[in-house]
MARFI-581387 format. One record per residue (C-alpha): x, z, y. Coordinates in Angstrom, 3 decimals. Example, Ala and Ser with C-alpha at 12.3 -4.5 7.8 and 13.67 -1.06 7.14 Angstrom:
<site c1="12.300" c3="7.800" c2="-4.500"/>
<site c1="13.670" c3="7.140" c2="-1.060"/>
# end
This chain:
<site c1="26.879" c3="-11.952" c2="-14.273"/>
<site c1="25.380" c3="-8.372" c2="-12.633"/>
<site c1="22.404" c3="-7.907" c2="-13.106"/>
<site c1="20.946" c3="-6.635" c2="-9.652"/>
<site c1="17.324" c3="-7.118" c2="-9.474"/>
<site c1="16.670" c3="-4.260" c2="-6.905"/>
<site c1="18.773" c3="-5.788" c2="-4.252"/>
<site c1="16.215" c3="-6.739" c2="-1.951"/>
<site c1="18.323" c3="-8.786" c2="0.625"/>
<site c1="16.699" c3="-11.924" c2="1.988"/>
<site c1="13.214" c3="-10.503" c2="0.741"/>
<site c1="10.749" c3="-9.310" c2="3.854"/>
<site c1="8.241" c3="-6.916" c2="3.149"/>
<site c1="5.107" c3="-6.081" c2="5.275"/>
<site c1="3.553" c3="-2.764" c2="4.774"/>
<site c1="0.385" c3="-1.724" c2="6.646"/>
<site c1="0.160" c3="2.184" c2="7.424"/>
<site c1="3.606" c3="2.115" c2="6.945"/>
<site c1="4.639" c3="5.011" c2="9.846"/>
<site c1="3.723" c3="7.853" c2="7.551"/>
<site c1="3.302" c3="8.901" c2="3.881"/>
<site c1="2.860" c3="6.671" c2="1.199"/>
<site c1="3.699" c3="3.786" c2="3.426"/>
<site c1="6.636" c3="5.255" c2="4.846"/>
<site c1="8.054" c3="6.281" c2="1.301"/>
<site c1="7.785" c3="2.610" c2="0.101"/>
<site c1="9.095" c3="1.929" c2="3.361"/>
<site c1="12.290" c3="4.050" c2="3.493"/>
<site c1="13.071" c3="2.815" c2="-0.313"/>
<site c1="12.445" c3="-1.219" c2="0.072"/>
<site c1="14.818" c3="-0.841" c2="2.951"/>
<site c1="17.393" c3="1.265" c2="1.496"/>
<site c1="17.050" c3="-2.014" c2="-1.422"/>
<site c1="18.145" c3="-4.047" c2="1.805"/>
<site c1="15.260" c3="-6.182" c2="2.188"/>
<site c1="13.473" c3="-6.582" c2="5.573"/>
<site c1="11.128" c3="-4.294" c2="6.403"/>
<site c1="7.575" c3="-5.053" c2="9.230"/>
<site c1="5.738" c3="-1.960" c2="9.268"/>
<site c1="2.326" c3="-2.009" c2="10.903"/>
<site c1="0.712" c3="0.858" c2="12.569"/>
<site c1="-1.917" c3="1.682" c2="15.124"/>
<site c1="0.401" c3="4.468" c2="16.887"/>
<site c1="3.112" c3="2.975" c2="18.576"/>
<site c1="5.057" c3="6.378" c2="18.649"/>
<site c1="4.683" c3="6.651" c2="15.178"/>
<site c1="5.911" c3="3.253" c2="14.719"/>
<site c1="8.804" c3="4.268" c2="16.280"/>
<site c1="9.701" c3="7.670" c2="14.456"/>
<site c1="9.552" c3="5.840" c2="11.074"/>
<site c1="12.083" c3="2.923" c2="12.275"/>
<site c1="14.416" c3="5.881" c2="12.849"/>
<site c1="14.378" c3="6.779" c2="9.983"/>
<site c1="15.051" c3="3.444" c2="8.378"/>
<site c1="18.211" c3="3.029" c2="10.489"/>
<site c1="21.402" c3="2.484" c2="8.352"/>
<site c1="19.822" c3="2.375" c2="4.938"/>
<site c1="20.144" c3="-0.881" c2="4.073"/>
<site c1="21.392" c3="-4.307" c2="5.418"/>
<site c1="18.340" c3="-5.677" c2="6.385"/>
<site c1="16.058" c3="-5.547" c2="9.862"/>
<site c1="13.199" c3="-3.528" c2="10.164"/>
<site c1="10.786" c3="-3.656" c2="12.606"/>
<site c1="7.401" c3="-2.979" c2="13.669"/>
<site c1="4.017" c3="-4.156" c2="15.179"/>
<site c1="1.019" c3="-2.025" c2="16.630"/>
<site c1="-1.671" c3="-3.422" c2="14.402"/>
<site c1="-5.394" c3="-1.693" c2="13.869"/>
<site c1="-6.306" c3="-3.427" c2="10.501"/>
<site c1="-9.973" c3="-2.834" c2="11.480"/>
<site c1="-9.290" c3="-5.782" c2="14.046"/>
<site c1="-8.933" c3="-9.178" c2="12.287"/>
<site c1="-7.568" c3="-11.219" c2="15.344"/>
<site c1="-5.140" c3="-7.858" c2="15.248"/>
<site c1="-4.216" c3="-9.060" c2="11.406"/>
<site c1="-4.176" c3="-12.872" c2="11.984"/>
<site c1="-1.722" c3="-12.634" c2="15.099"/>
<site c1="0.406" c3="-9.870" c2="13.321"/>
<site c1="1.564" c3="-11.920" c2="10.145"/>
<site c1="1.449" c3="-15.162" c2="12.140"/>
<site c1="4.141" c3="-13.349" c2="14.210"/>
<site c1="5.852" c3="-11.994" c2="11.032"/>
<site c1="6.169" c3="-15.087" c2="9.329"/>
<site c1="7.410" c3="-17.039" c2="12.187"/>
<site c1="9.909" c3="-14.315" c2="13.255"/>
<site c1="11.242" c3="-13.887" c2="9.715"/>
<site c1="10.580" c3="-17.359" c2="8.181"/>
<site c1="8.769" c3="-16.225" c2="5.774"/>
<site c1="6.875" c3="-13.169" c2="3.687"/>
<site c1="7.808" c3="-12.086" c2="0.022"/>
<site c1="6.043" c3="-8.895" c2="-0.318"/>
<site c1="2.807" c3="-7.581" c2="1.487"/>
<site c1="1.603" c3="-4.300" c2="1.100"/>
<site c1="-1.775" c3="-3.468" c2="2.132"/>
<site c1="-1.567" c3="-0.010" c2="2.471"/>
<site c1="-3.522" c3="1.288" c2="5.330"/>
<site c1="-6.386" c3="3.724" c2="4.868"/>
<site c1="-8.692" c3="6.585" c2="5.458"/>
<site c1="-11.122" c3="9.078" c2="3.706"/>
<site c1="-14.071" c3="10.073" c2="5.446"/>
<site c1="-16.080" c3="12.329" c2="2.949"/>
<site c1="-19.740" c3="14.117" c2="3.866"/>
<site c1="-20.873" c3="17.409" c2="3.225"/>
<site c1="-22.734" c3="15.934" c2="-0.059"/>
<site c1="-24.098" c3="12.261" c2="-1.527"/>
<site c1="-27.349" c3="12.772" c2="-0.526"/>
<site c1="-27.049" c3="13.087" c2="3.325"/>
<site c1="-23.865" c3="10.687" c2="3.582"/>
<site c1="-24.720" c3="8.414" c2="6.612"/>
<site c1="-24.203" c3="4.679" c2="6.541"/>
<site c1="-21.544" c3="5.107" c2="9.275"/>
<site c1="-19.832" c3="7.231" c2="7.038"/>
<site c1="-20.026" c3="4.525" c2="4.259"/>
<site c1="-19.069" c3="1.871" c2="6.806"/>
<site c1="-16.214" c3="3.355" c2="8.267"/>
<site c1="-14.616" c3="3.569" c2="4.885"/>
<site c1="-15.332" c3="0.137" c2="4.272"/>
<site c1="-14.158" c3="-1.056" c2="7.551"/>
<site c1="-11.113" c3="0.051" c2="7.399"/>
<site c1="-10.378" c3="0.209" c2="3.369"/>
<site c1="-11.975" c3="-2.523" c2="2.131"/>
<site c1="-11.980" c3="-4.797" c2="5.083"/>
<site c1="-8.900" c3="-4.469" c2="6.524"/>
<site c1="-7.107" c3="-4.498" c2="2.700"/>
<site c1="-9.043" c3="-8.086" c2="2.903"/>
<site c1="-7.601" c3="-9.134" c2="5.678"/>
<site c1="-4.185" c3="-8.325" c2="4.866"/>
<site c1="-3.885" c3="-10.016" c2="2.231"/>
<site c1="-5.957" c3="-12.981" c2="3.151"/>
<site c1="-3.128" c3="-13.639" c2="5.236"/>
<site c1="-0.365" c3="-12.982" c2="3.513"/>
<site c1="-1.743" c3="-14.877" c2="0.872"/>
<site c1="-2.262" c3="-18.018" c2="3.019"/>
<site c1="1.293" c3="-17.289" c2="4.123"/>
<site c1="2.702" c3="-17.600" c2="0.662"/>
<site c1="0.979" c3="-19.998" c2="-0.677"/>
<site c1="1.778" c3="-22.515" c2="2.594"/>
<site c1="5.388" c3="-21.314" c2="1.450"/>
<site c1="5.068" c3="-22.265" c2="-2.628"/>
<site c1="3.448" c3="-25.920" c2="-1.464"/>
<site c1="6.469" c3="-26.809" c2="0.114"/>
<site c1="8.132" c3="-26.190" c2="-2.877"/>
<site c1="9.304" c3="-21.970" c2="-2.879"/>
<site c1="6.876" c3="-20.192" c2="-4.888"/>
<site c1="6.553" c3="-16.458" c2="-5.340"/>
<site c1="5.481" c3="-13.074" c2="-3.856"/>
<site c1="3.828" c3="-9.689" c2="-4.320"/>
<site c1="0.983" c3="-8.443" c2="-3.165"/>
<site c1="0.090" c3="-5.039" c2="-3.555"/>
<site c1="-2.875" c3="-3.187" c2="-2.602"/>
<site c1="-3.231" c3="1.065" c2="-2.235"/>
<site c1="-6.086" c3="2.289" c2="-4.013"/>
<site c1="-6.529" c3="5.583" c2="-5.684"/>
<site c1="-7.110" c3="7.781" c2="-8.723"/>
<site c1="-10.910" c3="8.187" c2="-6.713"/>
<site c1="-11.041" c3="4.835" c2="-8.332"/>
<site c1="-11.376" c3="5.956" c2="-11.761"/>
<site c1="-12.171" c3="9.211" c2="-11.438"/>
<site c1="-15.807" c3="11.199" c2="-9.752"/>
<site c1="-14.472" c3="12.095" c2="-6.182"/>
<site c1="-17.614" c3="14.387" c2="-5.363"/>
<site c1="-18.566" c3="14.239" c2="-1.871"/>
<site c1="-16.008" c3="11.101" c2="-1.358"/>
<site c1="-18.453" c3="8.216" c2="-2.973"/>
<site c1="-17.737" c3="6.279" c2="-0.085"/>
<site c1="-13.916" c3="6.709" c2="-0.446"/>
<site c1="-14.246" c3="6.224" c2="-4.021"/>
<site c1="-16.050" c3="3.217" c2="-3.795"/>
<site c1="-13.488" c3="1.198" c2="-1.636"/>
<site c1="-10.872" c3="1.652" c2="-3.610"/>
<site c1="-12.405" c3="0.615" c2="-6.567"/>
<site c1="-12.945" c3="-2.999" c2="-5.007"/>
<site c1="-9.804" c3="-3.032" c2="-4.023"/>
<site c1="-8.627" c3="-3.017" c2="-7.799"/>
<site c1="-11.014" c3="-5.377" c2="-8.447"/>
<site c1="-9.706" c3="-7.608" c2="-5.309"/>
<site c1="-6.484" c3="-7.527" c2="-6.484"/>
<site c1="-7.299" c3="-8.297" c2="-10.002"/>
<site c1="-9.228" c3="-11.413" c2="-8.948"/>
<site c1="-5.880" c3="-12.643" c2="-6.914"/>
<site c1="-3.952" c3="-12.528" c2="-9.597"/>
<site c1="-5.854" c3="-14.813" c2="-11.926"/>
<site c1="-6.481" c3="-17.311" c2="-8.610"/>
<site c1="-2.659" c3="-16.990" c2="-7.034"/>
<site c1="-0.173" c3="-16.832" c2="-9.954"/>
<site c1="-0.145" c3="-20.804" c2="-10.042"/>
<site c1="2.078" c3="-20.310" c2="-7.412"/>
<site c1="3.688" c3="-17.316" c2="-8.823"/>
<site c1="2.385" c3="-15.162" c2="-6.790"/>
<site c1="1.899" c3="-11.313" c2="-7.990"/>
<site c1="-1.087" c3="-9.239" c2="-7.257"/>
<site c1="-0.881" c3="-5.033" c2="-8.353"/>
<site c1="-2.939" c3="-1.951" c2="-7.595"/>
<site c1="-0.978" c3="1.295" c2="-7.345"/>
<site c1="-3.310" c3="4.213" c2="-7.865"/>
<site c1="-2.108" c3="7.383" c2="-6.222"/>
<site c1="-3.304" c3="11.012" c2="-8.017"/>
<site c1="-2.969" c3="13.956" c2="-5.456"/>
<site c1="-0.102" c3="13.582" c2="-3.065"/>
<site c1="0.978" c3="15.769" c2="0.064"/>
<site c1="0.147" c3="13.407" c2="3.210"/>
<site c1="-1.321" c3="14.042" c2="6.059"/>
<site c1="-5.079" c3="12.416" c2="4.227"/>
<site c1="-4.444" c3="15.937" c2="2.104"/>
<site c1="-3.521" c3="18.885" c2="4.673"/>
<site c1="-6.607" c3="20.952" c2="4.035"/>
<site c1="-6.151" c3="21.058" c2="0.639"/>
<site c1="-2.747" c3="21.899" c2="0.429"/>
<site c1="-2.861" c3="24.947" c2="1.909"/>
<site c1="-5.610" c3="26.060" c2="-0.202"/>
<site c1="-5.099" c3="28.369" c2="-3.174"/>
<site c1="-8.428" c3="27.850" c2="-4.461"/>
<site c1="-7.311" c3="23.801" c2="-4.360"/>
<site c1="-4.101" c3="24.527" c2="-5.830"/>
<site c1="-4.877" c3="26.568" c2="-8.699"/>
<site c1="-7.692" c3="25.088" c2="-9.988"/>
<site c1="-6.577" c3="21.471" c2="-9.662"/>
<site c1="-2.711" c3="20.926" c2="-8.812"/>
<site c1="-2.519" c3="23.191" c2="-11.494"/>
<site c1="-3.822" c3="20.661" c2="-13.963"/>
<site c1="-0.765" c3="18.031" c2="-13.235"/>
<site c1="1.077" c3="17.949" c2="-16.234"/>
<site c1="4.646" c3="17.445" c2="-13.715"/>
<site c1="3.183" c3="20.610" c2="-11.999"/>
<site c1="3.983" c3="19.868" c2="-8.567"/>
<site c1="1.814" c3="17.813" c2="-5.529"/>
<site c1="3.257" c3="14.480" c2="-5.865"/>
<site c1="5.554" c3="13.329" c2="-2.813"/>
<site c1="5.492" c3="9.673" c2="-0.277"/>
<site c1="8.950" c3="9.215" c2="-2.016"/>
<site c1="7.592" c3="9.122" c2="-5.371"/>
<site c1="6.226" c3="5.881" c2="-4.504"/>
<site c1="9.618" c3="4.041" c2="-3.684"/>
<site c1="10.499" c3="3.142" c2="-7.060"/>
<site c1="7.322" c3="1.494" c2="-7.527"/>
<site c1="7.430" c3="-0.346" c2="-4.452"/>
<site c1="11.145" c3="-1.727" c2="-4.902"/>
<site c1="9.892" c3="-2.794" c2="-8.694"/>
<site c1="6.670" c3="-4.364" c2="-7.618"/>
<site c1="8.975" c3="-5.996" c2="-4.876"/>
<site c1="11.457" c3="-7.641" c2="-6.675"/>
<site c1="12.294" c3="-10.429" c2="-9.378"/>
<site c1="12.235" c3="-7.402" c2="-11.886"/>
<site c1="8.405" c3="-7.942" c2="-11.836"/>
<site c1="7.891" c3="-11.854" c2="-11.751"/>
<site c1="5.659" c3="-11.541" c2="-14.788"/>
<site c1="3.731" c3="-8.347" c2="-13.536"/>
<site c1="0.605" c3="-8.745" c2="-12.360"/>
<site c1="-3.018" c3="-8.206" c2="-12.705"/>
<site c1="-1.711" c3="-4.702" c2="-13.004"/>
<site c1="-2.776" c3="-0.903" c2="-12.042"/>
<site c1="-0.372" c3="1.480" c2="-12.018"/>
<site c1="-1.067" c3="5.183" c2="-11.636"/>
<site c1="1.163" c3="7.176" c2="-9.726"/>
<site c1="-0.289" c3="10.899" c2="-10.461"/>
<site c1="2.325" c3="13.326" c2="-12.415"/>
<site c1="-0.031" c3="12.478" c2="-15.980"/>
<site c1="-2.986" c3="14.185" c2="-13.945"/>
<site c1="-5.225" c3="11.544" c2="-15.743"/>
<site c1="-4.131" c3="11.558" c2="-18.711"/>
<site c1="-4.743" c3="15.835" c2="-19.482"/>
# end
């Protein structure tokens, strides 16, 4: 028998800030693997753009919903909608966030902090609240499984100066996803952090340009390069499929070594 655990078809996978970068990488691979593909967005243009570029890569639909993750009844009506127009949800991927940093620590404001949380923290709760309650609905009635995956950050582990309240998010959000996969994998359901290290989005414009940025810290990544949304296919397809039924509990850094040296 082939093995084929990277065929995606039949699987449908819901990724929040999935329009651009990171989330449009994953995006653009999980559909090319021919599973079905919800992307969530707040711009509705954007929305649009990225499902043209998901046309003809695989066999399965893609689609999209205008969804502000800072909204809960936003979240709630989204994956109610998703699971009733697909039938079901396999993979969610709670991808969605910002960095607002401050001049320095000491005169961050609390909206700063806040706004962070609201949408990084919060809305990553929300997500996969639902998804969750989605899945597990789905394993009582006797067809366990899923993945849920959660976009933190190498801020996590690492000082981000200036970006505490950044920093801070995503670090609950590895310990969120930790804590689902001790509660959820009764039903076989996966819960992983991937950690991105420096990558060229849009979060990361002012620093790429700089050669001051550039020398002194992209010049530190072992692979020697910015790292790209595409990197972040693989992982996604992996985390998506049967390949990684036993993976979970998980953090997996995406950063060219930069850790590591």
């Amino acid at each position: 028998m082939t093995y084929a655990p990277f065929n995606l078809a039949g699987k449908v996978c819901v990724i929040t800030g999935g329009n651009k970068g990171i989330g449009l990488g994953m995006a653009e691979a999980l559909a090319a693997s021919n599973a079905d593909v919800v992307i969530w967005g707040r711009k509705e243009d954007d929305n649009a753009a990225a499902l043209k570029k998901l046309e003809g890569l695989g066999t399965g639909k893609a689609s999209s919903k205008k969804v502000d993750v800072a909204e809960e009844d936003q979240i709630v009506k989204a994956m109610a909608e998703t699971e009733e127009e697909y039938g079901r949800i396999d993979t969610c991927i709670a991808n969605a966030g910002i960095g607002r940093g401050a001049a320095n620590f000491h005169e961050m404001t609390l909206e700063t902090w806040q706004f962070n949380q609201r949408i990084n923290s919060e809305g990553a709760f929300l997500t996969l609240r639902e998804a969750a309650k989605s899945m597990v609905k789905r394993a009582k009635a006797g067809d366990p499984g899923g993945s849920l995956i959660g976009t933190a950050s190498l801020a996590a582990l690492s000082g981000a100066a200036r970006n505490q309240a950044y920093g801070h998010t995503k670090g609950g959000l590895i310990a969120m996803m930790n804590a689902i996969a001790v509660e959820y994998g009764r039903y076989q359901i996966r819960a992983n952090s991937i950690l991105p290290g420096w990558i060229a989005t849009d979060m990361t414009d002012g620093a790429q340009d700089s050669d001051v940025f550039n020398s002194k810290v992209i010049a530190r990544v072992p692979i020697r390069r910015w790292g790209k949304p595409e990197d972040f296919g693989g992982i996604a397809v992996y985390l998506a499929s049967d390949a990684s039924s036993f993976h979970s509990g998980d953090t997996l850094l995406v950063d060219g070594a930069y850790q590591k040296f």
